[in-house]
N, C-alpha and C positions, 0 to 999 in steps of 0.2 A: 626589655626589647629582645627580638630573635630575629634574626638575619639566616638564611637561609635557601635551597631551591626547592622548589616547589614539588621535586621528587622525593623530598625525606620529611615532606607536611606528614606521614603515619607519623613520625617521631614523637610529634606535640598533641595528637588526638585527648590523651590522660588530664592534661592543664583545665580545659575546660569543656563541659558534656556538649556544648552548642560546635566545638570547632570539626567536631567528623561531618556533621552535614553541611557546614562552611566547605571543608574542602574537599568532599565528595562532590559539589558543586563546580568549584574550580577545578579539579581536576578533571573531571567527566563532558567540560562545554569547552566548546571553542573559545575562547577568551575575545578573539580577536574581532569576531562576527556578531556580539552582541551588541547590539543598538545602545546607545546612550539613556542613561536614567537608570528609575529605581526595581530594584525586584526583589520582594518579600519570602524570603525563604520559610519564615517563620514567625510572619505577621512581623510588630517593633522588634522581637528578640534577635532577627539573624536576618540584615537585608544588606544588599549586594548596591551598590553606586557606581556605574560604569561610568566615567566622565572624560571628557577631553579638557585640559588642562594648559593654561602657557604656563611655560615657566620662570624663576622669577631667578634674581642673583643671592646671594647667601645675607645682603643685606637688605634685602628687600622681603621675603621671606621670613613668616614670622612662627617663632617657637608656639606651639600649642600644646592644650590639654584636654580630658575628658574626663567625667565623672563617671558617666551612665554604662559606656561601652569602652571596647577592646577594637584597636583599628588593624585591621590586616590589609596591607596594600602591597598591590604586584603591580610595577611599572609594565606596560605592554607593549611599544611599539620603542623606545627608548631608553638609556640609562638613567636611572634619575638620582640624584644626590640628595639624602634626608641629613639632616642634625638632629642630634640627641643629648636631652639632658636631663638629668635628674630630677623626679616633679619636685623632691622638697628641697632642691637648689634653685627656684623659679622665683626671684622675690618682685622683677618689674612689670607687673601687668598694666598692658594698654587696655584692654578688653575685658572686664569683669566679666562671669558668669553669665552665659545664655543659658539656660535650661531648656528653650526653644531645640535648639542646635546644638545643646551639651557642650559646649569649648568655653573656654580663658586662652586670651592670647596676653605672650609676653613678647618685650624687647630685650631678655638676657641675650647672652651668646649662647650658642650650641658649644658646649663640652670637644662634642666627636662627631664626624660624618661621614655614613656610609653609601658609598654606591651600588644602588641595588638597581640589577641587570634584569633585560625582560627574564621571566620564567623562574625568577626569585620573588620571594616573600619579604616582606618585614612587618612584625607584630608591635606594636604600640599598645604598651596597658596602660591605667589609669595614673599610673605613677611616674610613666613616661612621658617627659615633653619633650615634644619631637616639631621637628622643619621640613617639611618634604615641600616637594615642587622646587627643587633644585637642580636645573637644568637649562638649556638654550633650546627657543621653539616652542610647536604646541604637540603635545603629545595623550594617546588613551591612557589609563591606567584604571584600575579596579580597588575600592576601596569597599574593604567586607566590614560591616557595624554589628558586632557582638554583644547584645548586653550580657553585662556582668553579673 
């Protein structure tokens, strides 16, 4: 996981060859002004999920994971609170494998939770199971799908 603002994304470009035109994308658009839904940066390899979101309480909220992709998400209009936990510390799954949707959902607890502010980053790799949508309200936020 990488936490982050959205001004020092050059730091992480080397990690993976898809993340420069990920956030030459966020950097270079109004975040704020883009319409809800999906947009193909790079056909399946690099598509952008602009969504509006309620959110939920930290027991309500459930740990996830992903196989296929890398999840970069920038809260936009809100603070929003993620949990993080170690994928190979995840042993309670509610949710087996979609391959549809790429997630396993679990009932652990989150380990750690960070609050990530509009105009921040935080990166979810495959090995991260993460809880976002931790906050009060409904709020936009941008979730980037990198495959791996």
């Amino acid at each position: 996981m990488i936490l982050d603002s959205i001004l020092n994304a050059g730091l992480y470009l080397s990690i993976h060859p898809r993340l420069k035109k990920a956030f030459d994308f966020l950097i270079s658009t109004d975040l704020l002004t883009l319409p809800l839904g999906k947009i193909e940066l790079d056909g399946s390899n690099l598509i952008v999920n602009v969504v509006e979101i309620e959110g939920k309480t930290p027991e309500v909220a459930r740990l996830e994971t992903h196989k296929l992709y890398i999840d970069i998400q920038i809260p936009l209009t809100t603070t929003e609170t993620m949990g993080w936990k170690a994928g190979n510390e995840l042993k309670v799954i509610t949710q087996p494998y979609n391959s549809e949707k790429d997630i396993t959902f679990f009932a652990d607890t989150a380990t750690n939770f960070v609050k990530v502010q509009p105009d921040e980053f935080v990166i979810f790799f495959p090995e991260d199971g993460h809880q976002p949508g931790i906050f009060n309200g409904l709020h936009k936020k941008i979730i980037v799908k990198v495959l791996v």
